[in-house]
N, C-alpha and C positions, 0 to 999 in steps of 0.2 A: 396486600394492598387492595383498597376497595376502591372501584370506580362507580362516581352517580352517573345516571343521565341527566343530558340539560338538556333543558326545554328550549327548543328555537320554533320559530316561527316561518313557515312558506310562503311562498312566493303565490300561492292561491288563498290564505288568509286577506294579503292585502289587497287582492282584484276584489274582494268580496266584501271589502268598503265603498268602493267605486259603484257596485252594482247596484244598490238600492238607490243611492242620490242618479244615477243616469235612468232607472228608469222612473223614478215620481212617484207622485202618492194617487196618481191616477185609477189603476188596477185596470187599464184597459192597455196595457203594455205589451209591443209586441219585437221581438228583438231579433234583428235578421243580419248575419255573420256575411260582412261585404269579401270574405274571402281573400286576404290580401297575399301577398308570394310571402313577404315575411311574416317569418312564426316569432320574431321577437318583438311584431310589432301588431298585434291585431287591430281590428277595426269592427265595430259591427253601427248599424244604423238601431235606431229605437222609433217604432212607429205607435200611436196612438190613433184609434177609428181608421186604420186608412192612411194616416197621414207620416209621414216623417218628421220629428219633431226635435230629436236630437240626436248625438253620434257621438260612440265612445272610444276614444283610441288612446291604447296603452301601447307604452314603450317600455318595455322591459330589460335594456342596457345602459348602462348608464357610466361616463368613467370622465376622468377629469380635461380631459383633452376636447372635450368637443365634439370627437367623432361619432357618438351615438346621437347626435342630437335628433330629432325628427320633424321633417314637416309634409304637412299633407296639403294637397289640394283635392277637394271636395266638390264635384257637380250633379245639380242633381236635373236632371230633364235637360241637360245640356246647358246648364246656369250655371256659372260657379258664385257657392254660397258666401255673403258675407263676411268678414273674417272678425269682425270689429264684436261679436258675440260669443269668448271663448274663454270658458274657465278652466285653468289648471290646477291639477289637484297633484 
């Protein structure tokens, strides 16, 4: 009996879609790991010159019920950012 392998695909394939559109075509991208307690759910912030410009936050669970859903609240200098500016990919 002969066995193939099959080819699948990781879970660090698809963060590495995510990556190029979260940081721009700027080249002046600077990407800083806000640290978060969960490892299923990372966060990091994307700065350009200095600035904060975007934030990319994966959720890596996912199941029919709901219970992974995730939501953040975001402040930055003791502001919490608008929400009405937010694409899911």
């Amino acid at each position: 009996m002969t066995s193939t392998w099959k080819w699948t695909t990781g879970s660090i394939y698809y963060s590495m879609l995510a990556v190029p559109e979260a940081l721009g075509p700027s080249n002046v991208s600077q990407v800083v790991d806000l640290s978060s307690d969960n490892i299923y759910a990372p966060a990091y912030a994307i700065y350009e010159n200095g600035a904060p410009v975007r934030l990319a936050l994966f959720n890596y669970v996912s199941d029919s019920s709901g219970a992974s859903d995730y939501t953040a609240t975001i402040s930055l200098g003791g502001a919490d950012l608008p929400s009405g500016n937010v694409s899911v990919r």
